[in-house]
C-alpha positions in Angstrom: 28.0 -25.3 -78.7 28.8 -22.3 -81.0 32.8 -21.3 -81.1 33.7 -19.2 -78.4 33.6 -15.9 -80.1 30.2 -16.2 -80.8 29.0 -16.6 -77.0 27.9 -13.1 -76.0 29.5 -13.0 -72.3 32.5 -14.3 -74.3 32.1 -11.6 -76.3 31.3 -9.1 -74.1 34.6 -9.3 -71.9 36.6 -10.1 -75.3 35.6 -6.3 -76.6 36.8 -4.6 -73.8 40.5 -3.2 -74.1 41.0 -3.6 -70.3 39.9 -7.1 -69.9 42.9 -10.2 -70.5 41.9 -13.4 -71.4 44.2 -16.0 -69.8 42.4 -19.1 -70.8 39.7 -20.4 -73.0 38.8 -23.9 -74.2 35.5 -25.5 -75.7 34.9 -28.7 -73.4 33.1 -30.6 -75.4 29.1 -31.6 -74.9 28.1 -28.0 -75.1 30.4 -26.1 -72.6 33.1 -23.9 -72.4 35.1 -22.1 -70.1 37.6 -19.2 -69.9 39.6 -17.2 -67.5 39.7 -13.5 -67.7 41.1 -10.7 -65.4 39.7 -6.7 -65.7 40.1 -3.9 -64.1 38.3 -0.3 -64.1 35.6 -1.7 -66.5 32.1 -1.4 -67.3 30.5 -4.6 -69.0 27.0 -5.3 -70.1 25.6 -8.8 -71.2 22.2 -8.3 -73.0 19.9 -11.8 -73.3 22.8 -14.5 -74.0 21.7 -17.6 -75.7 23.1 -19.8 -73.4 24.0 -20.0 -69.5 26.8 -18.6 -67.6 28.0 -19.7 -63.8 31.4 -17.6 -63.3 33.6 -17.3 -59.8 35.5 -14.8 -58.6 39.0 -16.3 -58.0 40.8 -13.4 -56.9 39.7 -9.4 -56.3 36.6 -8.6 -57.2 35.6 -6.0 -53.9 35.0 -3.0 -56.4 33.0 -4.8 -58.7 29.3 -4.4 -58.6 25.6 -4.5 -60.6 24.3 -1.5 -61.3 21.1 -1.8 -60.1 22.8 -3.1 -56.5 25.5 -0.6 -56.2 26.2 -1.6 -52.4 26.7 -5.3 -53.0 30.0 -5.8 -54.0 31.8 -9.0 -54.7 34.5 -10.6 -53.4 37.1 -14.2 -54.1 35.2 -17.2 -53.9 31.6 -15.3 -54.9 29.8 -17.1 -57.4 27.2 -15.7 -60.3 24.8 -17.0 -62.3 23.4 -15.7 -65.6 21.2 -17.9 -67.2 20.4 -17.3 -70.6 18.3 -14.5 -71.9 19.1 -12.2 -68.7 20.2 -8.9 -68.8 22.9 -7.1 -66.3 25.0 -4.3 -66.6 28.7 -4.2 -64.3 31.1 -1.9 -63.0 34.9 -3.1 -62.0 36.7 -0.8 -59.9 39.9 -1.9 -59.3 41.2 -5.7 -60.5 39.2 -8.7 -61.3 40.4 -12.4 -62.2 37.8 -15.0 -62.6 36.0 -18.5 -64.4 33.6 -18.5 -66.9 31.5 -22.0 -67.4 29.1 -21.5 -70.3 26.4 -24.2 -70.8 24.6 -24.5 -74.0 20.7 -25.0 -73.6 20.8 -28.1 -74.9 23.1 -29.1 -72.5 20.9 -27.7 -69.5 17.7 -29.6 -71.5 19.9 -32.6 -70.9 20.9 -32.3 -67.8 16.9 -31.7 -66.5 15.7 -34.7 -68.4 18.7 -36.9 -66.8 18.6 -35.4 -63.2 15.5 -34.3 -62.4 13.1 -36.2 -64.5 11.8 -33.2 -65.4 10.3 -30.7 -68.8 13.3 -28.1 -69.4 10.7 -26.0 -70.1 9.3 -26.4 -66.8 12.5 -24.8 -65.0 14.5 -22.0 -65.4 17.9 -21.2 -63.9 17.5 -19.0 -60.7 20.0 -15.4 -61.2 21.8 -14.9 -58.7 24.4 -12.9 -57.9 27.5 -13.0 -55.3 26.3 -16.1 -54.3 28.3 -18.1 -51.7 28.5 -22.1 -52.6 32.1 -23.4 -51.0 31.5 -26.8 -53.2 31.1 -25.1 -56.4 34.0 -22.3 -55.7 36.2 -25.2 -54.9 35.2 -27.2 -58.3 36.0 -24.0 -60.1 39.4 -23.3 -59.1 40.3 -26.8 -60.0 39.0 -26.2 -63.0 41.0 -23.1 -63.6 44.2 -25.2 -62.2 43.8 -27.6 -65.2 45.5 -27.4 -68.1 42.7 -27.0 -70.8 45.7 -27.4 -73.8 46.2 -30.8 -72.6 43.4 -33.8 -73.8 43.5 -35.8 -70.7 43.1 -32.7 -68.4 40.4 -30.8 -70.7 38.5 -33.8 -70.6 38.7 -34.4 -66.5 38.3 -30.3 -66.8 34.7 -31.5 -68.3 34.1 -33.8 -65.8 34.4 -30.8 -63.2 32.1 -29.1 -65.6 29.0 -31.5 -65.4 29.3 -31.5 -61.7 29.2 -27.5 -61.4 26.2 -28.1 -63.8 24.5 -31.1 -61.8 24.9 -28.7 -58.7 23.3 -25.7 -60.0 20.2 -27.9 -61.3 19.6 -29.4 -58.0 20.2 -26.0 -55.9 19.5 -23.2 -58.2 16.6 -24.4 -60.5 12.8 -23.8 -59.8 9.8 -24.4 -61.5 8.7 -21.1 -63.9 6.4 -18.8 -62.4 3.0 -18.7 -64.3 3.4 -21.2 -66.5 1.1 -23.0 -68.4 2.6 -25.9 -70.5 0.7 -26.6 -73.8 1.6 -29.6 -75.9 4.7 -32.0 -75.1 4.6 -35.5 -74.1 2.5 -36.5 -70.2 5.0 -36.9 -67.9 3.9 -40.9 -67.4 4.8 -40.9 -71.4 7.8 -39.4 -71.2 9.3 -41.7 -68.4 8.3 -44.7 -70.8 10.2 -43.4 -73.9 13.5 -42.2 -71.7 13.4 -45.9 -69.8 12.7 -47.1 -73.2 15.4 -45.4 -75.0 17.9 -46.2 -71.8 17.3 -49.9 -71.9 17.9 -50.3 -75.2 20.7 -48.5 -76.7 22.7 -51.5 -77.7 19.8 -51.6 -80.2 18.9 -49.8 -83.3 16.0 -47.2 -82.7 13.6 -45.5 -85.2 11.7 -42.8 -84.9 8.5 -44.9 -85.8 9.2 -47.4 -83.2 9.4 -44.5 -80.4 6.7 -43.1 -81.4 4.1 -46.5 -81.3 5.5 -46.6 -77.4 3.2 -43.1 -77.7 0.7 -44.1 -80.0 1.8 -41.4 -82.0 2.0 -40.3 -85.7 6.4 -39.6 -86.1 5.6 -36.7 -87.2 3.1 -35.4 -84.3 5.6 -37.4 -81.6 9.1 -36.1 -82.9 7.4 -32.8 -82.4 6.2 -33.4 -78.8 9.3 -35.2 -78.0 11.1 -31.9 -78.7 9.0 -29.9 -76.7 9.2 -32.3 -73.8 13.1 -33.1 -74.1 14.1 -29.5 -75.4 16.6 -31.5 -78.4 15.0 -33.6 -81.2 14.7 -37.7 -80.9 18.0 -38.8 -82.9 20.2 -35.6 -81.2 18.6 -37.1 -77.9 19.7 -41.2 -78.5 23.0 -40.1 -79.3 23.7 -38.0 -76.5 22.4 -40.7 -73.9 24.5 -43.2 -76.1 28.0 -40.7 -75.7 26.6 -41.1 -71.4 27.2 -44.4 -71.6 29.9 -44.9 -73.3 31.8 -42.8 -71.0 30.4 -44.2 -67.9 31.7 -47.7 -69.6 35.1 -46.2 -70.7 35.8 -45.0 -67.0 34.4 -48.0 -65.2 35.0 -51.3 -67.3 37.9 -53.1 -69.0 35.5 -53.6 -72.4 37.6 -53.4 -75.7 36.7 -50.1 -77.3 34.6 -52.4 -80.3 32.7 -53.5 -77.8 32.1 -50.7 -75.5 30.8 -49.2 -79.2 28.4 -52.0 -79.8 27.0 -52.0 -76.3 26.2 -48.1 -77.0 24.6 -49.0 -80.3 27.4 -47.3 -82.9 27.9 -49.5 -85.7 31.0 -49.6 -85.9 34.3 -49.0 -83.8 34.9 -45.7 -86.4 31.6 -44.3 -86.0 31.8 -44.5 -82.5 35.2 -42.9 -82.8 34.7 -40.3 -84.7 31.0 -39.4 -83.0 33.0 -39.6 -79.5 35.6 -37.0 -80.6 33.1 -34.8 -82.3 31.5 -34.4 -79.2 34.0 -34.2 -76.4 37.0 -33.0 -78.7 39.0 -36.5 -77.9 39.1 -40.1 -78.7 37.3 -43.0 -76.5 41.0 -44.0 -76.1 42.1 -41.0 -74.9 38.9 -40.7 -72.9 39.7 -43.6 -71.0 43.7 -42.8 -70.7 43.0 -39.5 -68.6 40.1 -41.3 -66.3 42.5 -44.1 -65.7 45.4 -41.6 -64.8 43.0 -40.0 -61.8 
C-alpha cells in the first residue's frame, strides 16, 4: 500500500488543524489503520484510491453528510467509503474514531479468495452510519492494540482481514450495468487458482499457467490481470505469504521448511519476502500467534 500520507482520507483528516491523530500504523498486506479525534470540522474525501471502513468509538451525534443533514452518527456507527466515492462532512461537537484502509489489491484478493469471484464484478456497497455489532467490536480491539509493538500490529492485522472478510460477504454486490469484456471464463479461472493453490511448493512460470489456458503468456498474463485485478507473479506470491502464515500459526514446521512448502527458495528469501509484506519476520509471525 502507499505510505500513509499519501492515502487521501489520511490526508484529508491530517490537513485539518482541529483533527488529532492518536494512532497510525501500516499493517502490512495492503492496510492501514489510524485513530483520529475532531471536533467542529468540515472534511471532504474526493475519489480515494483505495477503501475506507471507519467506526465511531466515541461522540460522533453532531456529525453528519451533507447531503443527509438529519442523519447523524453516533459510538459504535460504522462507514464505508469505498474507493473513488465522494462525501463531504460536518463535525459539530467531538469525534474519536478508526480508520481501516484497504488497498484495491487487497480487496481484488480478498474476492478471488472468498468469493470465487471477478473484482471487477463487485463493488463495495457506501454506506453510512451503518450498525454491525461484530465489526464495531473487531474495531475497538483493534484500536485497544498496540500498533508500536510487532506481535500486536501483526494480531492487529489479523483483526483487519476479518473486518475485510466481513464487509465482502455483507456489503458487496455485483455492479449495476455491467458488461464484462475480456478476462479469463469463470470455469478457467477456478482451474488456474486450484492450479496455482495445489502447487505452491513448486516452481511456476508464466508459460506453464498459461498452457492450463491454452493461452499465448502474453494474451493470458493480460486476462489473468483483468480477471484477478493483480498480475500472475504478484498473485503466486501473495497466495504463497497465505500459506505460510496459515502454516506459521497452525504447525510445528521449522521455518526452512515452512519456506520450502510455500515454494521460496530459500529460508532468506522467504524471510525477507515475509517481512516486506507484513512488516515482521516469519519468527516473529509465529511468536505473537503462539502468545494468543
Amino acid at each position: 500500500m502507499a505510505q500513509l500520507e499519501q492515502l487521501q482520507v489520511f490526508q484529508s483528516m491530517h490537513s485539518s488543524p482541529n483533527t488529532r491523530l492518536h494512532r497510525s500504523a501500516e499493517l502490512g498486506d495492503g492496510l492501514a489503520a489510524a485513530v483520529w479525534s475532531n471536533r467542529h470540522d468540515a472534511r471532504d474525501y474526493q475519489a480515494p484510491s483505495h477503501h475506507t471502513l471507519s467506526c465511531y468509538l466515541a461522540g460522533g451525534t453532531g456529525t453528519f453528510r451533507r447531503e443527509s443533514p438529519h442523519s447523524k452518527g453516533a459510538p459504535d456507527k460504522l462507514c464505508i467509503l469505498p474507493a473513488g466515492h465522494q462525501s463531504e462532512w460536518v463535525i459539530n461537537g467531538e469525534i474519536h474514531l478508526a480508520h481501516l484502509y484497504i488497498s484495491q489489491e487487497q480487496f481484488a484478493l480478498a474476492a478471488v479468495n472468498l468469493l470465487d469471484r471477478e473484482p471487477r464484478e463487485l463493488e463495495l456497497r457506501e454506506s453510512t452510519f451503518l450498525d454491525d455489532a461484530q465489526q464495531a467490536r473487531r474495531f475497538r480491539q483493534l484500536s485497544s492494540l498496540d500498533w508500536s509493538e510487532p506481535g500486536e500490529r501483526l494480531l492487529s492485522s489479523s483483526l483487519a482481514h476479518g473486518l475485510i472478510s466481513h464487509a465482502l460477504l455483507n456489503q458487496v454486490g455485483r455492479r449495476a450495468g455491467l458488461r464484462l469484456n475480456g478476462g479469463l471464463a469463470p470455469s478457467l479461472r477456478r482451474r488456474v487458482r486450484d492450479f496455482i493453490q495445489a502447487n505452491l511448493a513448486e516452481p511456476l512460470s508464466l508459460g506453464q499457467l498459461a498452457s492450463l489456458c491454452a493461452l499465448s503468456e502474453y494474451h493470458f498474463a493480460r486476462m489473468f490481470q483483468l480477471s484477478f485485478g493483480l498480475p500472475p507473479h504478484r498473485y503466486v506470491l501473495a497466495q504463497r505469504l497465505l500459506q505460510a502464515q496459515r502454516l506459521l500459526r497452525s504447525s510445528p514446521l521449522p521455518l526452512g521448511e515452512v519456506a520450502l512448502a510455500c515454494g521460496f527458495a530459500s529460508a532468506s528469501h522467504f524471510s525477507n519476502r515475509f517481512r516486506q509484506a507484513l512488516g515482521a519476520t516469519p519468527g516473529q509471525y509465529r511468536q505473537a500467534f503462539a502468545a494468543r
